[in-house]
TIPATI-618464 format. One record per residue (C-alpha): residue in three letters; x, y, z; chain. Coordinates in pm, 1 decimal. Layout:
<nulums>
<nulum residuo="ALA" x="X" y="Y" z="Z" cadena="A"/>
...
</nulums>
This chain:
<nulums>
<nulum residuo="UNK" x="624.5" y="1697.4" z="528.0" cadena="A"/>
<nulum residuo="UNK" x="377.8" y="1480.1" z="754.3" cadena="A"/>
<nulum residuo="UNK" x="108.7" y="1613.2" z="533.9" cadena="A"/>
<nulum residuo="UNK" x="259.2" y="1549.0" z="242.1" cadena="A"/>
<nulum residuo="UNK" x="259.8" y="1199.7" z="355.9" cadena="A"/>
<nulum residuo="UNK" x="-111.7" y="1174.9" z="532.9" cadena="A"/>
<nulum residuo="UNK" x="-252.4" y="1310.4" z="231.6" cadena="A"/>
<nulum residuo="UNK" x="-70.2" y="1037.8" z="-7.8" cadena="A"/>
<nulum residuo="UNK" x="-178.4" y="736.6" z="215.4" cadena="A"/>
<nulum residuo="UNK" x="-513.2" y="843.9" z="225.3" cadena="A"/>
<nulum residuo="UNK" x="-510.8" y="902.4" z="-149.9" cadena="A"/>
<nulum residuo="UNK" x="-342.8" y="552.2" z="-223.0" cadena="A"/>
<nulum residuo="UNK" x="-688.4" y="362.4" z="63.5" cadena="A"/>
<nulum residuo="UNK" x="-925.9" y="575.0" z="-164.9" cadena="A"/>
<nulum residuo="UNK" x="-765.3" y="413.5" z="-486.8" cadena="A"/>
<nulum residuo="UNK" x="-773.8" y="86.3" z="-334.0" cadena="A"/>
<nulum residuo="UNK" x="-1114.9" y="117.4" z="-210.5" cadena="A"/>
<nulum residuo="UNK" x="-1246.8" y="197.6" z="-575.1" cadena="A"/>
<nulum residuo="UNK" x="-989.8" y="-51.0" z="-746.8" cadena="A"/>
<nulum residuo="UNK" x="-1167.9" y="-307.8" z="-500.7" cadena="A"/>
<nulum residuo="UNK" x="-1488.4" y="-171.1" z="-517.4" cadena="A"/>
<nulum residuo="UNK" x="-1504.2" y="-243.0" z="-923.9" cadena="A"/>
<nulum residuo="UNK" x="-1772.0" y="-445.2" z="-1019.1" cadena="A"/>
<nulum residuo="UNK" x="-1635.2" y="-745.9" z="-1287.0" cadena="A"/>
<nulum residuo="UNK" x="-1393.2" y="-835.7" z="-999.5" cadena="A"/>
<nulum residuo="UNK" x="-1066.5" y="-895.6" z="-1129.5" cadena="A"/>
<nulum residuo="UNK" x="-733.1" y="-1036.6" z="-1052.4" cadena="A"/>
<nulum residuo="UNK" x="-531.7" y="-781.6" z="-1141.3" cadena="A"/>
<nulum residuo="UNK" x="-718.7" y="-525.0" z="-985.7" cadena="A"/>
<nulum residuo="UNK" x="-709.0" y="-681.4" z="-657.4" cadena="A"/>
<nulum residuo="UNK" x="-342.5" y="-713.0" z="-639.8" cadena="A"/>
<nulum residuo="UNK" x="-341.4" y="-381.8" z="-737.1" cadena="A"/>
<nulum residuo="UNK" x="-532.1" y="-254.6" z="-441.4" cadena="A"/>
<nulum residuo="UNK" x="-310.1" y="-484.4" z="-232.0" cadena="A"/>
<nulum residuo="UNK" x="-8.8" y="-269.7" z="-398.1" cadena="A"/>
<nulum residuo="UNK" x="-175.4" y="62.5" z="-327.8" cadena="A"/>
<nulum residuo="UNK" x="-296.5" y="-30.5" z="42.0" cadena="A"/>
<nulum residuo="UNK" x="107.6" y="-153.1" z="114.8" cadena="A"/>
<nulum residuo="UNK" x="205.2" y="136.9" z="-22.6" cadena="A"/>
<nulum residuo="UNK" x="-48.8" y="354.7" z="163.2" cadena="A"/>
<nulum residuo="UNK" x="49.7" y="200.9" z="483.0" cadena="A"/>
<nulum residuo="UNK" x="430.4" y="223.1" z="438.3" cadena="A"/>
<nulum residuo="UNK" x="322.4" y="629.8" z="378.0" cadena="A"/>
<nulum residuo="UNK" x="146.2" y="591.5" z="712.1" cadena="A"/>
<nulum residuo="UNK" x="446.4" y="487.9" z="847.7" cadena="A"/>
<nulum residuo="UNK" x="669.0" y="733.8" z="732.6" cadena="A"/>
<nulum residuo="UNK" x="410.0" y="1025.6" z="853.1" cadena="A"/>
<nulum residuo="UNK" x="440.0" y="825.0" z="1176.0" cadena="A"/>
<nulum residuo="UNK" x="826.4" y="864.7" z="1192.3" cadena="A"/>
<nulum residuo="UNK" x="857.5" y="1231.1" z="1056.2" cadena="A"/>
<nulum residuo="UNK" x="612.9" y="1356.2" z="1314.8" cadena="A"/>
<nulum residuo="UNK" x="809.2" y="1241.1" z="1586.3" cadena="A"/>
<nulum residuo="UNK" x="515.5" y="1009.1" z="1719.3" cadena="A"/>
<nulum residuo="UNK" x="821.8" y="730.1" z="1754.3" cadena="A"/>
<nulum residuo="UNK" x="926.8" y="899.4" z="2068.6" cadena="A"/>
<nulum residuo="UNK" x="578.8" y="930.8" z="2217.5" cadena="A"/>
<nulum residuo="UNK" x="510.5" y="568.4" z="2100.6" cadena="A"/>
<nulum residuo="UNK" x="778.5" y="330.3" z="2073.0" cadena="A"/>
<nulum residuo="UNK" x="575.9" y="12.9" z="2019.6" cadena="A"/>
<nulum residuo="UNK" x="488.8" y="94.9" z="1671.8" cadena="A"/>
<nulum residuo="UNK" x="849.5" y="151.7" z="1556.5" cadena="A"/>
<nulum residuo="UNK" x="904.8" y="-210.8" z="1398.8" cadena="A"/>
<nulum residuo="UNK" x="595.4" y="-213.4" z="1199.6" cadena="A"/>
<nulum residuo="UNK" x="701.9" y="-132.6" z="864.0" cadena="A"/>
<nulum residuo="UNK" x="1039.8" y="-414.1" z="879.4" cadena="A"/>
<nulum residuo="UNK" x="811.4" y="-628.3" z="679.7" cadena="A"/>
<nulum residuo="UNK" x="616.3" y="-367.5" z="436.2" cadena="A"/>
<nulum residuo="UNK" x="925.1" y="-353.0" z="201.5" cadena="A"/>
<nulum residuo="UNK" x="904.5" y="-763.4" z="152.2" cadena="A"/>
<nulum residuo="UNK" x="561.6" y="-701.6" z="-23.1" cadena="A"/>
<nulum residuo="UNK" x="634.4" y="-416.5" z="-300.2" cadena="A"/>
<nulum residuo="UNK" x="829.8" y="-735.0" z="-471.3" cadena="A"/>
<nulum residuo="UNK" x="576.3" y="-1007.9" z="-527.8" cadena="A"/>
<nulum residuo="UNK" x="285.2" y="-776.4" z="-523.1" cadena="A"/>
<nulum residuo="UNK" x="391.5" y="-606.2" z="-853.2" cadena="A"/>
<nulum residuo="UNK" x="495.4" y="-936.3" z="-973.8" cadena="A"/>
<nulum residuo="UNK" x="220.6" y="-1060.3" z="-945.8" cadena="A"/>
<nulum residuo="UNK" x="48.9" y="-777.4" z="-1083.3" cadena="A"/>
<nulum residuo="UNK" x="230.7" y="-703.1" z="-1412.9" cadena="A"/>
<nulum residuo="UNK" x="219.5" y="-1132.5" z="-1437.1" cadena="A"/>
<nulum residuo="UNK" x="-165.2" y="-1140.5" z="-1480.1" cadena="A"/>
<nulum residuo="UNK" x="-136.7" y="-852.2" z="-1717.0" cadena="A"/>
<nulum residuo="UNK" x="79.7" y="-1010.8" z="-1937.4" cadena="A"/>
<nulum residuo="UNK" x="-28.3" y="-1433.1" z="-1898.5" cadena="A"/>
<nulum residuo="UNK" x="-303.3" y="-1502.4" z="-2195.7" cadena="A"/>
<nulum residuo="UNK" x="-598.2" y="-1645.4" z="-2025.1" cadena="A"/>
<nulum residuo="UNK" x="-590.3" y="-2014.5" z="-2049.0" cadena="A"/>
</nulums>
């Protein structure tokens, strides 16, 4: 399952990287790329736990206690400047 997860974080950077990377540089496609780099790095996380590095390495164990605070406003945010008329 660890690759499962490896795979889908480095999948969700590569999205952000070309959602970022777009040239008219656009709100909503930054806070996308926020969105997908959270969610890539809550993935990282999880491939962290199901590995069993958490025993090797304890001191990374409360990283993701703040990840889930982000999913919230970041798609809030996101579907907002989708649906606000410019103006």
């Amino acid at each position: 399952m660890t690759i499962v997860f490896v795979l889908g974080a480095v999948q969700g950077l590569f999205l952000a990287a070309v959602l970022a990377g777009r040239t008219p540089r656009t709100t909503p496609n930054g806070l996308l790329a926020a969105a997908m780099t959270t969610f890539s790095i809550d993935l990282g996380i999880a491939a962290y736990h199901s590995a069993g590095l958490d025993a090797r390495l304890p001191h990374f164990i409360g990283l993701d206690a703040a990840i889930g605070f982000l999913y919230g406003p970041l798609w809030f945010l996101y579907v907002r400047t989708l649906t606000t008329p410019p103006g």
